[in-house]
C-alpha positions as CSV (number, residue, x, y, z in Angstrom):
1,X,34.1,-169.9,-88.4
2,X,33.7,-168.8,-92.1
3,X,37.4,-167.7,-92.2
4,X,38.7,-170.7,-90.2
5,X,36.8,-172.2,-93.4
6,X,37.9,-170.2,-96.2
7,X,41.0,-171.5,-97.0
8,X,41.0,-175.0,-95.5
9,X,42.8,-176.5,-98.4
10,X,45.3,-173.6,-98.8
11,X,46.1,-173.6,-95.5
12,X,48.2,-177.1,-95.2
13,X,50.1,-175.4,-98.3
14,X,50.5,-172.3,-97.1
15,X,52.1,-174.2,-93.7
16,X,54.4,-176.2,-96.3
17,X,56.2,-173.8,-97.6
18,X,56.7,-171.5,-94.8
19,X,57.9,-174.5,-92.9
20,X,60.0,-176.5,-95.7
21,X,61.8,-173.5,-98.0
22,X,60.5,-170.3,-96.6
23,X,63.8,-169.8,-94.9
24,X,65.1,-169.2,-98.4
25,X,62.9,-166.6,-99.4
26,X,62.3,-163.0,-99.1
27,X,60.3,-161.0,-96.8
28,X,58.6,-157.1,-97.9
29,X,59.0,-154.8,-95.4
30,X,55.3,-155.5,-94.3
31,X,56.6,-159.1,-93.5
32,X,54.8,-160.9,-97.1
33,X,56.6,-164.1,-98.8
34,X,58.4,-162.7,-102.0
35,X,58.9,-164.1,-104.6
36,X,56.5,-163.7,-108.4
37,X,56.6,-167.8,-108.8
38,X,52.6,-169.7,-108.8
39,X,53.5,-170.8,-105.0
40,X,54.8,-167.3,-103.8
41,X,52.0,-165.3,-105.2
42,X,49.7,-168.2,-103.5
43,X,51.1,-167.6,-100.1
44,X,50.8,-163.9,-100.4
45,X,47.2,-164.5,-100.6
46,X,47.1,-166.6,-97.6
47,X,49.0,-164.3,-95.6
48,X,46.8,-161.3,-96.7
49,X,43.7,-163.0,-95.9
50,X,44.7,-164.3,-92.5
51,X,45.8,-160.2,-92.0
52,X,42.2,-159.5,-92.7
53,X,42.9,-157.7,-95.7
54,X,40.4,-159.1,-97.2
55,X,40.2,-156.7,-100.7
56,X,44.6,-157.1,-100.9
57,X,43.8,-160.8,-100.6
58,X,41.8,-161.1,-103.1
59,X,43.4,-159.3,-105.6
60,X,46.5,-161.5,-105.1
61,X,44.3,-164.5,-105.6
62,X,42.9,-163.2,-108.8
63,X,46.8,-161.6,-109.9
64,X,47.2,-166.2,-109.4
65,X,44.3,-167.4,-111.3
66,X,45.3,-165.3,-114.4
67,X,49.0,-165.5,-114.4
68,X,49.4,-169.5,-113.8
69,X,46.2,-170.4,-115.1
70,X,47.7,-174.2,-115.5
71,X,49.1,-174.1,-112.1
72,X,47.8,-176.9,-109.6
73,X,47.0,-173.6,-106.7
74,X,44.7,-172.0,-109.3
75,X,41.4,-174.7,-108.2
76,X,42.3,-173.3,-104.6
77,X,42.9,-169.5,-105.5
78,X,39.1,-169.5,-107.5
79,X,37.1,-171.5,-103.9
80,X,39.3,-168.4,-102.4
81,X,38.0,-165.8,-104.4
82,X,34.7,-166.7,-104.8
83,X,34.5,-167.0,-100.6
84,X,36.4,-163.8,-99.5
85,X,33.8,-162.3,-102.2
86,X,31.1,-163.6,-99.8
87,X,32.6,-162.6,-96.8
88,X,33.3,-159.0,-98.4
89,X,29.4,-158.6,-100.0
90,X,27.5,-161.4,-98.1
91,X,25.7,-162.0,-101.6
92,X,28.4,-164.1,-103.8
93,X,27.0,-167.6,-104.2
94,X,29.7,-170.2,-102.4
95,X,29.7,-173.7,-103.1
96,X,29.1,-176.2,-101.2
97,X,32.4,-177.2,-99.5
98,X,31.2,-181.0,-100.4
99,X,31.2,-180.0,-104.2
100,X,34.0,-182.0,-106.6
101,X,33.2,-179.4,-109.5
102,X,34.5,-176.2,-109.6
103,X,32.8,-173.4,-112.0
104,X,35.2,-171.8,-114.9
105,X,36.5,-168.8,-114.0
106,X,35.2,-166.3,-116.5
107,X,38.0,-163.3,-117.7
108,X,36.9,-159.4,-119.3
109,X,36.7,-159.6,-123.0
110,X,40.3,-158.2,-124.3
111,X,41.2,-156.4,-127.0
112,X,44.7,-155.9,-127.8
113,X,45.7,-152.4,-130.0
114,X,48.7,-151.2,-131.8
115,X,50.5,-150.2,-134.8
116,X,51.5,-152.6,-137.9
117,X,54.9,-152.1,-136.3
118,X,54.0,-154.1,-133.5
119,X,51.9,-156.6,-135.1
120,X,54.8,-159.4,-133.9
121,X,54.5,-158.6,-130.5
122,X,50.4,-158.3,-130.5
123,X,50.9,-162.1,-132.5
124,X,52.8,-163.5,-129.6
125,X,50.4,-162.0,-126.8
126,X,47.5,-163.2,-128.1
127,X,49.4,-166.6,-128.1
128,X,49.7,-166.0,-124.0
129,X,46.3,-164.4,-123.6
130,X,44.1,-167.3,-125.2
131,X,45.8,-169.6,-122.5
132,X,44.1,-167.9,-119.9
133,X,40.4,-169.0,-121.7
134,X,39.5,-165.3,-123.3
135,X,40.7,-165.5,-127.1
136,X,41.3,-161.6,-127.4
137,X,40.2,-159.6,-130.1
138,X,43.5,-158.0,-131.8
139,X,43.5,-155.1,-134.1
140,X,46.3,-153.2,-136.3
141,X,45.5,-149.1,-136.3
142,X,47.6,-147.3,-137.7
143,X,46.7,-144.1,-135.5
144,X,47.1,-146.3,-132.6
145,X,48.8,-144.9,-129.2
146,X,52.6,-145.3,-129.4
147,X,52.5,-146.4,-125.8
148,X,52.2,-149.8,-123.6
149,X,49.1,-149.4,-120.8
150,X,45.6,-151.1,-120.0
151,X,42.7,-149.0,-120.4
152,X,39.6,-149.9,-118.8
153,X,35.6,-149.1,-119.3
154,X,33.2,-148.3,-116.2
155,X,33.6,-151.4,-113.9
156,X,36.4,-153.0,-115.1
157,X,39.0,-151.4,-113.3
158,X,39.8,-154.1,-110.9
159,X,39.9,-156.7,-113.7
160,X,42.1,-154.2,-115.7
161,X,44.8,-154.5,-112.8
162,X,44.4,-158.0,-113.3
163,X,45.5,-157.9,-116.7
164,X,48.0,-155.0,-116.5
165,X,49.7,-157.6,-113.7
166,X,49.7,-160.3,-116.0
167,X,51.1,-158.2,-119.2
168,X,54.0,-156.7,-117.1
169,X,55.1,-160.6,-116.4
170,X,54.9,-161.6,-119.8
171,X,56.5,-157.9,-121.6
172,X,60.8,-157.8,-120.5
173,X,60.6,-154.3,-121.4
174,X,58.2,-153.3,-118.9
175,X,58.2,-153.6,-114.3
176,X,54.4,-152.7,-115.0
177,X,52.2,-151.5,-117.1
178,X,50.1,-147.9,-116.6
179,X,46.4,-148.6,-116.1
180,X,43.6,-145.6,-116.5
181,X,40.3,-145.2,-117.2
182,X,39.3,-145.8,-121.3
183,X,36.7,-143.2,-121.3
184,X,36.1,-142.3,-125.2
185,X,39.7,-143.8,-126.4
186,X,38.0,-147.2,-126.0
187,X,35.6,-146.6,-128.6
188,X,37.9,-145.1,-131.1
189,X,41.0,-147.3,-130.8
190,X,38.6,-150.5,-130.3
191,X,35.0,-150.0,-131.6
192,X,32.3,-152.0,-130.6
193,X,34.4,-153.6,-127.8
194,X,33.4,-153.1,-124.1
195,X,35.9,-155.3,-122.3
196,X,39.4,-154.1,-121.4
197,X,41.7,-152.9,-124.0
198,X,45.8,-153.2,-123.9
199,X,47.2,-150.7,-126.0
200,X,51.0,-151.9,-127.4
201,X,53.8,-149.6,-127.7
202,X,56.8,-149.8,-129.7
203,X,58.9,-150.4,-126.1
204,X,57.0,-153.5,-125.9
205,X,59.0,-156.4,-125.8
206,X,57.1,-159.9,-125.5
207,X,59.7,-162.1,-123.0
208,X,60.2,-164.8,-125.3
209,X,60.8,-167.3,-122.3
210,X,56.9,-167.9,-122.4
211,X,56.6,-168.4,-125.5
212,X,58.9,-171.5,-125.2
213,X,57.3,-172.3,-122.2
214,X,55.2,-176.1,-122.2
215,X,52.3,-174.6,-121.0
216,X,51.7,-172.9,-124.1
217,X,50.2,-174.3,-127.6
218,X,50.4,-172.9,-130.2
């Protein structure tokens, strides 16, 4: 009953697309809808969850919610989340389904390293990260890693995938983007800052197609 529940919004969506256009899109191997576009990622979700893979689902759903933060699915991917979490721990609080409000999703604090000779690219990410709702904290170090990954501190690791997910869209140098525990490096490269860090390499190159994009202010 709770699943037949879960996604009662998505699901009309989800039979939409599948029925209208899916014919034109691409299947994995494992049978998914391809595609890295607000509404494919969204469908992925759907299909995941109706797999019962719960975990995979709600990744996806998250992967949504901070990609296409301004996309009309993201009201739909956050009920998802927050009800899978339920379903997964039995101790998430899920709103009532009669509820018009919907609670701001809330991101990991960011910080976003590199050298003075990438200080252009860390400009025009922190342009794309505020649009998600978490202004990140950027720093120049000179001693910086000449290297593009996400590190994470104890606990963060799924949110880090999140974010590495998000940076490989909006990098064209980069299919994705190496994610490992912080440990120590956190606290040198980033002191004071407990949130996930993304450390900018010189191969970094910020896909300037977003930046032009109407979704983002400057």
């Amino acid at each position: 009953m709770m699943r037949n529940r879960l996604l009662y919004s998505a699901l009309p969506v989800l039979v939409l697309v599948l029925a209208c256009g899916g014919g034109n899109k691409s299947y994995d191997q494992a049978g998914y809808f391809g595609g890295d576009d607000d509404l494919s990622v969204f469908t992925r979700g759907c299909q995941q969850y109706f797999r019962g893979s719960l975990s995979n689902s709600k990744e996806t759903f998250n992967s949504l919610i901070y990609r296409f933060p301004d996309s009309r699915l993201t009201t739909d991917a956050q009920l998802a989340v927050r009800k899978i979490e339920y379903e997964l721990t039995g101790i998430s609080e899920v709103p009532d389904d009669t509820s018009t409000t919907t609670p701001p999703v809330r991101f990991p604090s960011v910080a976003v390293v590199g050298t003075p000779s990438v200080s252009s690219s860390i400009s025009q990410l922190e342009i794309l990260i505020v649009t998600t709702g978490t202004p990140p904290l950027t720093i120049e170090d000179a001693g910086a890693p000449d290297v593009t990954l996400v590190l994470y501190p104890d606990g963060f690791q799924e949110q880090a995938y999140i974010v590495s997910d998000s940076l490989s869209s909006w990098l064209s140098s980069h299919s994705s983007v190496p994610v490992q525990p912080g440990g120590d490096i956190i606290s040198t490269v980033a002191p004071g800052h407990s949130g996930v860090v993304i450390v900018i390499g010189t191969d970094a190159t910020v896909d300037a197609s977003f930046l032009h994009s109407d979704s983002i202010e400057p």
